[in-house]
Backbone as CSV, one residue per row, in Angstrom:
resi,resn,N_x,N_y,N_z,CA_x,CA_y,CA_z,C_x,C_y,C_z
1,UNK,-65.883,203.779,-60.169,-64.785,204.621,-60.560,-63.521,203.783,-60.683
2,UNK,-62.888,203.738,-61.809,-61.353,203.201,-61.837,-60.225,203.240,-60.839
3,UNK,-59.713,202.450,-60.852,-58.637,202.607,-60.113,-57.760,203.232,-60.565
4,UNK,-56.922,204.550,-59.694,-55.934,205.527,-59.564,-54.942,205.133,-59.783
5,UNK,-53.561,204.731,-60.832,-52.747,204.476,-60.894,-51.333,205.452,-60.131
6,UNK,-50.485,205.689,-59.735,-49.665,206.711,-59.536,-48.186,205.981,-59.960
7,UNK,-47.873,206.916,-60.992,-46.381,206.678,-61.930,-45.111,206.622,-60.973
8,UNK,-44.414,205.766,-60.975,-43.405,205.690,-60.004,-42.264,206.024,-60.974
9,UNK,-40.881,206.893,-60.270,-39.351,206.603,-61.223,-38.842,205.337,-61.881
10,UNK,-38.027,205.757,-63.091,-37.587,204.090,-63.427,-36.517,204.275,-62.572
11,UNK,-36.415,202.658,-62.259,-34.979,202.689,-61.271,-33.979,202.852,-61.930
12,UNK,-32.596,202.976,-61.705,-31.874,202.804,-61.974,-30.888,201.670,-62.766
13,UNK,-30.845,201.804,-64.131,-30.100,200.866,-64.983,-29.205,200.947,-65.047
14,UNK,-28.049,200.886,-64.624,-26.762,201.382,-64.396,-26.308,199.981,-63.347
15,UNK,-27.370,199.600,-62.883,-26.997,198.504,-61.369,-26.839,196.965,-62.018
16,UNK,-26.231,196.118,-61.819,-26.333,194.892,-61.802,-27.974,194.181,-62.418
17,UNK,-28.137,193.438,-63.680,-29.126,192.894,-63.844,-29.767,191.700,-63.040
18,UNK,-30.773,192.064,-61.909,-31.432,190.899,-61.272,-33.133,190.688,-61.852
19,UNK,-33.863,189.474,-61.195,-35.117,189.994,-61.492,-35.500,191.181,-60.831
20,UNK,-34.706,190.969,-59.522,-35.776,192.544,-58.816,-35.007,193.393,-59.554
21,UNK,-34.647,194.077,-60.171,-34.516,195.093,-61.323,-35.793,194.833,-62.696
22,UNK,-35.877,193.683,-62.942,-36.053,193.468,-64.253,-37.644,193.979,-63.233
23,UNK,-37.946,193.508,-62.389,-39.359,193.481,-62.179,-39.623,195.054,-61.380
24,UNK,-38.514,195.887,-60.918,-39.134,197.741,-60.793,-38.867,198.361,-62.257
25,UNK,-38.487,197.606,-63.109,-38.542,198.022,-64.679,-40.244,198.110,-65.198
26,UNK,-40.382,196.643,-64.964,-42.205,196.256,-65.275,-42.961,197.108,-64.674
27,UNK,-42.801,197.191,-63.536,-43.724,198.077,-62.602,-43.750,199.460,-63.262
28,UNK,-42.659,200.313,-63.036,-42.214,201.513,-63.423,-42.937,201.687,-64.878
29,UNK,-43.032,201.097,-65.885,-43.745,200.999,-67.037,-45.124,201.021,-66.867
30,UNK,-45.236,199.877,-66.403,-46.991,200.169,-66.307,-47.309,200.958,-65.463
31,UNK,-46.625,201.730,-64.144,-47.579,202.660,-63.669,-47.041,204.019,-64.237
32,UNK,-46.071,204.505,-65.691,-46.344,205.271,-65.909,-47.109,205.477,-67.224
33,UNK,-47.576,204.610,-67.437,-48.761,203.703,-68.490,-49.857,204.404,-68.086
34,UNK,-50.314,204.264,-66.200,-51.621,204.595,-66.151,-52.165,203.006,-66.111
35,UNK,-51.649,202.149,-65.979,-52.528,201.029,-66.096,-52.229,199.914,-64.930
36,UNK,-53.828,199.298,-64.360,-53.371,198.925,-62.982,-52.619,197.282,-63.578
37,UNK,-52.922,196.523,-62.514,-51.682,195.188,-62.759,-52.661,194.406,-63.229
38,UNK,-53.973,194.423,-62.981,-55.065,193.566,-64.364,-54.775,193.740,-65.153
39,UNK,-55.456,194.737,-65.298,-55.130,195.640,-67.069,-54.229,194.762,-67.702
40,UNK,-52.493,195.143,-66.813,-51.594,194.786,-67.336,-51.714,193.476,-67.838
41,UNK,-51.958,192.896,-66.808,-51.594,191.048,-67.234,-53.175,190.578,-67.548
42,UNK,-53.961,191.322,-68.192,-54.766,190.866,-69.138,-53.971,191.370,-70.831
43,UNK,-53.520,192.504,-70.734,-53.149,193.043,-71.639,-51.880,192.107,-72.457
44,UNK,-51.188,191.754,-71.063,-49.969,190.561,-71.416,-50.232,189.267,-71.774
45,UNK,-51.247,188.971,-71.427,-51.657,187.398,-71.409,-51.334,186.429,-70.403
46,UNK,-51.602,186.864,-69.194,-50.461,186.272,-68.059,-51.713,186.563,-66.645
47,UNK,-51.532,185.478,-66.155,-52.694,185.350,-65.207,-52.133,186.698,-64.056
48,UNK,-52.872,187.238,-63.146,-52.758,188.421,-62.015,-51.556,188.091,-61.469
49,UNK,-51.816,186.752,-60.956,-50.751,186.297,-59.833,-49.223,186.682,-60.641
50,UNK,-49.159,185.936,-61.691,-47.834,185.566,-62.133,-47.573,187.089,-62.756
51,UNK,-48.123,188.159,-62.825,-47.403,189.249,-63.412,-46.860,189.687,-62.417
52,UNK,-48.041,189.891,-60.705,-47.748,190.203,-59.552,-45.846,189.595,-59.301
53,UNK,-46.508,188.444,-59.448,-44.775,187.961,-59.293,-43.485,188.771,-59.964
54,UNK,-44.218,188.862,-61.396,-43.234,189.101,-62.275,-42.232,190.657,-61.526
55,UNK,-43.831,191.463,-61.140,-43.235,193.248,-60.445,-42.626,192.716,-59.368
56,UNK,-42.958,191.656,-58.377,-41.904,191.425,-57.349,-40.458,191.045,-57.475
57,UNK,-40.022,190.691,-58.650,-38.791,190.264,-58.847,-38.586,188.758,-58.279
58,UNK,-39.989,187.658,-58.620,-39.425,186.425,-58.296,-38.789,185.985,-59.508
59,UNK,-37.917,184.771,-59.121,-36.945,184.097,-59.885,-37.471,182.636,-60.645
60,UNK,-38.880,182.797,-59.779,-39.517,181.316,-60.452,-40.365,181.790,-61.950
61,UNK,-40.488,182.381,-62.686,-41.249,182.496,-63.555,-41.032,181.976,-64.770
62,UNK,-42.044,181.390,-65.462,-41.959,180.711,-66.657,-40.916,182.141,-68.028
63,UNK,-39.877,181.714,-69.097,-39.589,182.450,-69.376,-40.742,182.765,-70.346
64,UNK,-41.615,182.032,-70.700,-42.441,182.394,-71.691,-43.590,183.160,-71.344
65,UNK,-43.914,183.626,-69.580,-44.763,184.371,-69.257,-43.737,185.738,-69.107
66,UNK,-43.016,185.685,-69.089,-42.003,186.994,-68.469,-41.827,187.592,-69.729
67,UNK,-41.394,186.883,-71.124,-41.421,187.693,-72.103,-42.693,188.154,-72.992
68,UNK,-43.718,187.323,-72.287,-44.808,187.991,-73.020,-45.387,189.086,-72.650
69,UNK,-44.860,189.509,-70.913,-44.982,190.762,-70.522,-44.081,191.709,-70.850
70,UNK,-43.130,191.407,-70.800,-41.801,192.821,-71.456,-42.168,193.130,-72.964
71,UNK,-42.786,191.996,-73.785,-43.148,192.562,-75.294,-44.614,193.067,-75.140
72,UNK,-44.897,192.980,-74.319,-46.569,193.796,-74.337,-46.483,195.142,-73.973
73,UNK,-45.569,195.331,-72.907,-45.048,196.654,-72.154,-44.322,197.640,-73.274
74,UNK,-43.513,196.745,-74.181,-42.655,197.315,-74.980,-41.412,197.631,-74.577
75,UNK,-40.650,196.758,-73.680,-39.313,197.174,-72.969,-38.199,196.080,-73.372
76,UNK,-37.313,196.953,-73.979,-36.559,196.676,-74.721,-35.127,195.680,-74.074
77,UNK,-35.098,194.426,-73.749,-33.431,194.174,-73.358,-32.577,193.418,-74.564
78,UNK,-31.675,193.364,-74.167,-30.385,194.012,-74.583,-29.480,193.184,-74.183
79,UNK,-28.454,192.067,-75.241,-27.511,191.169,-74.833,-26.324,191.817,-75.468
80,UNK,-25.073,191.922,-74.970,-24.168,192.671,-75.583,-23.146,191.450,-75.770
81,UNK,-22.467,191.901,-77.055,-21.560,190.797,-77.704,-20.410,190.410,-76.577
82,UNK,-19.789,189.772,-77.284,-18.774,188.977,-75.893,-17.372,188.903,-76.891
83,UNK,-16.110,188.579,-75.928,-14.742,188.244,-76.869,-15.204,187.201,-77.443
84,UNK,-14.585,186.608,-78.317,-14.250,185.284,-78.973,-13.353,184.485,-77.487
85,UNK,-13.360,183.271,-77.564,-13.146,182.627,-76.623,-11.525,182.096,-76.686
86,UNK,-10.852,182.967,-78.046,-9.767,182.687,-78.422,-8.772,183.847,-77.706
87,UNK,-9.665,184.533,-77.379,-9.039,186.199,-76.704,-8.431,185.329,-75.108
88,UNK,-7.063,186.092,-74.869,-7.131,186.019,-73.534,-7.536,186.993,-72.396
89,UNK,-8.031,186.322,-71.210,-8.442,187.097,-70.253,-8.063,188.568,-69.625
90,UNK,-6.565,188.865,-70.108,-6.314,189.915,-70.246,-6.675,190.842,-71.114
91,UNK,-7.338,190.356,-72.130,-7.614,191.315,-73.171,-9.271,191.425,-73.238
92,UNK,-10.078,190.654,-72.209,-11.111,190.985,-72.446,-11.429,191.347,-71.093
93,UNK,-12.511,192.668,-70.955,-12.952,193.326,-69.981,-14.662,192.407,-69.507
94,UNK,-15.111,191.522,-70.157,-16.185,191.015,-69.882,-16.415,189.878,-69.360
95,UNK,-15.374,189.217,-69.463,-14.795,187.964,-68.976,-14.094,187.994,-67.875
96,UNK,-14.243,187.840,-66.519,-13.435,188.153,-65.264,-13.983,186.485,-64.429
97,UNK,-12.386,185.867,-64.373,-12.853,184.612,-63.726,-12.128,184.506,-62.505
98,UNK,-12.812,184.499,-61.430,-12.269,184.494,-60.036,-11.593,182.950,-59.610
């Protein structure tokens, strides 16, 4: 008999981008997929261990195994434009230098 997947919430995107975000993103996907973490990282192309990693939110991962799981999953990120570097710091909200 297969193994029982059970769908967890997506976390919250609203928080600071870390891996451990990027990796209860992965998770959250595939278990509301229905699909266990083989599956997955056969499905990704990415050995057990290193997807395992990937849902833990380690920081060591190859970028070329990490994106071959977010494009297999189908999860979309997202770089948002920036000032020109001619802007001053007062005028840009994205740029904050301590």
């Amino acid at each position: 008999m297969a193994k029982k997947v059970k769908a967890i919430a997506s976390p919250d995107l609203s928080q600071a981008f870390t891996p451990t975000l990027l990796g209860e993103v992965v998770r959250a996907k595939r278990t509301q997929s229905k699909v266990t973490q083989q599956d997955a990282a056969l499905l990704c192309g990415v050995s057990k261990q290193t997807y395992i990693k990937i849902e833990q939110g380690s920081s060591d991962i190859k970028l070329t195994s990490l994106m071959k799981v977010i494009s297999a999953l189908g999860i979309k990120i997202s770089i948002l434009p920036w000032q020109d570097s001619g802007t001053s710091s007062q005028e840009s909200n994205n740029d904050v230098w301590v």
